[in-house]
Every structure is written in structure tokens, then in C-alpha cells.
C-alpha positions in Angstrom: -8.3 78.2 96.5 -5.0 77.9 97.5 -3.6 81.1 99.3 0.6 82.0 99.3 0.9 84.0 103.0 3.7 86.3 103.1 5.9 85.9 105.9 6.1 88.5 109.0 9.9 88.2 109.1 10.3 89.4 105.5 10.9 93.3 106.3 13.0 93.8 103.5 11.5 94.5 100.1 13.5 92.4 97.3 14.3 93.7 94.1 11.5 92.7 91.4 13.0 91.1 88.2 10.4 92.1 85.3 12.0 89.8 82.9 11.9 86.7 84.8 8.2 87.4 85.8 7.2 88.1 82.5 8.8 84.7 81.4 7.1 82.3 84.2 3.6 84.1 82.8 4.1 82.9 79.1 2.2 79.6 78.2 4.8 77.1 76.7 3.0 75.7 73.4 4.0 72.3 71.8 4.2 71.5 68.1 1.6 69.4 67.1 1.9 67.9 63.6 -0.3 65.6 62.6 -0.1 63.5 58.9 -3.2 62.4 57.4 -3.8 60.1 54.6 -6.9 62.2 53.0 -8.9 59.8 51.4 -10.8 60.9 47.8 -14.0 63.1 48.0 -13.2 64.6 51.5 -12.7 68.2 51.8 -9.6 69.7 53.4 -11.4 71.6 56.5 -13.1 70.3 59.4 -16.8 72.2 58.5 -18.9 72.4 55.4 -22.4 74.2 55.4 -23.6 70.9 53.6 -23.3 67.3 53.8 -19.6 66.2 52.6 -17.2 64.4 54.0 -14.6 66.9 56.4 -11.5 66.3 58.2 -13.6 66.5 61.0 -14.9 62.8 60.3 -11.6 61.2 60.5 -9.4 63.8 62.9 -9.8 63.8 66.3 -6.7 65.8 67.2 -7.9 69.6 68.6 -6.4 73.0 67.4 -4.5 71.8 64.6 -5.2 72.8 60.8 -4.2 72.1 57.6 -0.8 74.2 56.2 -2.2 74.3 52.8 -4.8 72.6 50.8 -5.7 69.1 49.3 -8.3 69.0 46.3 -11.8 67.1 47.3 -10.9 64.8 44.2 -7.3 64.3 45.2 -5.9 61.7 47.9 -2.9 61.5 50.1 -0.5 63.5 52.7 -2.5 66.8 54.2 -0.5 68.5 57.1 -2.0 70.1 60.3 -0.1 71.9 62.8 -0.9 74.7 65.4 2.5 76.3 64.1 1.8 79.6 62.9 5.4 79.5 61.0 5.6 76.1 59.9 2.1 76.9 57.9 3.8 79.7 56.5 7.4 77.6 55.7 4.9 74.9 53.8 2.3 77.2 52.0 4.3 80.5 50.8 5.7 80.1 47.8 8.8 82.0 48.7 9.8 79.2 51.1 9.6 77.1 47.9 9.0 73.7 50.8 9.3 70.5 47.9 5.7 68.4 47.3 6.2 65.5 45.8 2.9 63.6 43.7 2.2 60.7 42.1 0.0 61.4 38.9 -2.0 58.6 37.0 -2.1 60.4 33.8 -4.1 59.4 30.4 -1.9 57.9 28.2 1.6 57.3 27.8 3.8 61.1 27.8 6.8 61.5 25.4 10.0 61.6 26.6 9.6 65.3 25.1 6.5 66.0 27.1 8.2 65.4 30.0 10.9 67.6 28.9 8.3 70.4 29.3 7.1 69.8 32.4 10.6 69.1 34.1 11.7 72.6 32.3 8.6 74.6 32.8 5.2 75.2 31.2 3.1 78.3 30.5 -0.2 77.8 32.4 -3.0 80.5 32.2 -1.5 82.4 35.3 2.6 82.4 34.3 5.4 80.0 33.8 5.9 77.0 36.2 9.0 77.0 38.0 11.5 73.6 36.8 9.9 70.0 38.2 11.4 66.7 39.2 9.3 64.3 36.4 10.2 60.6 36.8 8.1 57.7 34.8 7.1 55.0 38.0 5.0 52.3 38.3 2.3 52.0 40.0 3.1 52.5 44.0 3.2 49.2 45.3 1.2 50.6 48.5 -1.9 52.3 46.8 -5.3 51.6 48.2 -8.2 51.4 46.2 -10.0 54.5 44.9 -13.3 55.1 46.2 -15.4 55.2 43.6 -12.5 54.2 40.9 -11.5 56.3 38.1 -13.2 56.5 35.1 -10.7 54.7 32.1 -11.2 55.6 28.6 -11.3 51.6 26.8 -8.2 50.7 24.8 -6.1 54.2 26.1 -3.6 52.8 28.6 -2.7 55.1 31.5 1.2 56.0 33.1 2.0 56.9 36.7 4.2 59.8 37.0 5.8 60.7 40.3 6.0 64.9 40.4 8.3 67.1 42.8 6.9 70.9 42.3 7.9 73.4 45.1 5.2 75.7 44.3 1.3 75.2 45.6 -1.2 77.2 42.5 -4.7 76.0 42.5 -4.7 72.5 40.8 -1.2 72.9 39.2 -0.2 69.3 38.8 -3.7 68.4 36.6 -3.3 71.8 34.7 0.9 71.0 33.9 -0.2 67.2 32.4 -3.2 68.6 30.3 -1.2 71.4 29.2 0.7 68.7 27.4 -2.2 66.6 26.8 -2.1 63.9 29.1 -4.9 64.5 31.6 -4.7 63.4 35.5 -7.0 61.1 36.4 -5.9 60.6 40.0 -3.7 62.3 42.0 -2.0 61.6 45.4 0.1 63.5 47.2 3.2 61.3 48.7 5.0 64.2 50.6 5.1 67.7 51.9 8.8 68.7 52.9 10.2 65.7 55.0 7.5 64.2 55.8 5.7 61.4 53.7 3.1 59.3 53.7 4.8 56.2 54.6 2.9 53.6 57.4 -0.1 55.3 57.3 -3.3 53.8 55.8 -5.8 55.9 53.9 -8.1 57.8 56.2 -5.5 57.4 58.9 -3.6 60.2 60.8 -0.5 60.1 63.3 0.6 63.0 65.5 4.2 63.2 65.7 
């Protein structure tokens, strides 16, 4: 133990300042933010009661947790932090932070198809809010999928690339059946400013 002795020479009491005190007793937190390339049929929290995959097999990173949720069946950009109020910025809808997806749908949309999802479509729980809907090919840095997708013989299939800046349950599959083109995989490519660029599937960086 290391003891602080008070001098014999200091007769005079000094003036106490409470705000300055209270300040050297705060714990300084830092941002952590770590990116992580989810890969397919790995759930977005670090326990299950079962046997599946968690974020706990690939993160090693402590007191960090996802702002928002990934589907088990979908791939791509999941962001932790131990920022109470960047969670909030990326998950409330009133923030209205842009995702952006790419979407191997079945089939090849209209051009008035994707009319409807860039203006809005009525889904079971309201009206979607406008989306960015741009016809891609595929992304030149995809990994394999894990077991791969299930293709219907002689129905081709189109990459879309999706910018929503709301986060309902599953919204990107239901817009694309809505209009009858069903997703058949789904990555995310970026949350906000961040993307998934330079890192590998199942790989995570802390900035």
C-alpha cells in the first residue's frame, strides 16, 4: 500500500475545490468500435442456450456489443461498440443512420419494380420510407457462401445494392418479395460511414 503523509508544516487548511475532485474521480472510457464481417449462419450475440455459431467464436474484443442486429441467414458488416449513444445514433429509427445492402434477388426486377422500392412499399407493418435501388453486379470481393444458395434451374438471379435508413425486422427480404423477387442472400456492405472494405469474412478490426 502506498501511504500519502501530510506534512507537519501545513497549518493552514486550503480551500477544497468540489468540482475538480469530483473530475479526477471520473473513469475516462475509450470508444471501442469494432467491424465484423459476420459470416452466414452465425447469430448476432455472443451466447446461445444451444449449439450455434455466436460472435463469441470469432470476437475476442471485451465489453463491446452489437448496435443493432444481423439475421443468422444474412452476412456482412455488424457493429459493436461500448458507446451507449452511438448504439442509439445506429439503431433508432429517428436518427435515420443510412445501411447500405447488397441483395441477390430471384430473377431479373423491372425497371418499375424498382420504382416501388426506391419510392416506398406497403409491408404488413406500414409504408417503407424512399430507398437508394441501384442494379450492380456481382461485388467483385464476395466470398463464398457457406453452404451456397439454393438456385431455382433456368431462373437467373440480379444483385441489387439497397441504401434503407430504417432497421424493421427483415425489411430488405420483405421489400423484394413484396414485388416478387425474393432475396436469396443478403449482405450488409455498410452501417453509417463505416463499410466493410479490407476485412475478410469472419474477420473483425477495432478502430
Amino acid at each position: 500500500m502506498h501511504l500519502h503523509k501530510k506534512r507537519i508544516s501545513d497549518t493552514t487548511k486550503k480551500p477544497t475545490n468540489k468540482y475538480n475532485r469530483s473530475r479526477k474521480n471520473e473513469t475516462v472510457t475509450t470508444t471501442k468500435i469494432v467491424l465484423f464481417n459476420k459470416p452466414f449462419d452465425v447469430l448476432s450475440q455472443f451466447t446461445d442456450g444451444g449449439e450455434r455459431a455466436t460472435l463469441a467464436d470469432y470476437i475476442s474484443e471485451k465489453e463491446v456489443y452489437a448496435a443493432g442486429r444481423l439475421d443468422r441467414d444474412s452476412e456482412g458488416l455488424l457493429l459493436l461498440t461500448n458507446d451507449g449513444k452511438l448504439q442509439a445514433k445506429i439503431t433508432q429509427p429517428t436518427r435515420k443512420t443510412t445501411k447500405t445492402y447488397w441483395a441477390q434477388v430471384e430473377g431479373i426486377p423491372s425497371q418499375d419494380k424498382l420504382d416501388q422500392l426506391s419510392q416506398g412499399v406497403e409491408l404488413k407493418d406500414g409504408m417503407t420510407l424512399p430507398a437508394t435501388i441501384t442494379l450492380i453486379e456481382q461485388p467483385s470481393s464476395l466470398w463464398p457462401r457457406n453452404p451456397p444458395i439454393r438456385e431455382r434451374q433456368n431462373i437467373p438471379t440480379t444483385w441489387l445494392e439497397i441504401t434503407i435508413s430504417e432497421g424493421r425486422n427483415r425489411q430488405v427480404r420483405r421489400m423484394t418479395a413484396h414485388i416478387g423477387h425474393p432475396t436469396l442472400r443478403l449482405i450488409r456492405y455498410r452501417i453509417g460511414e463505416w463499410t466493410l472494405d479490407g476485412i475478410a469474412n469472419g474477420e473483425w478490426r477495432l478502430l
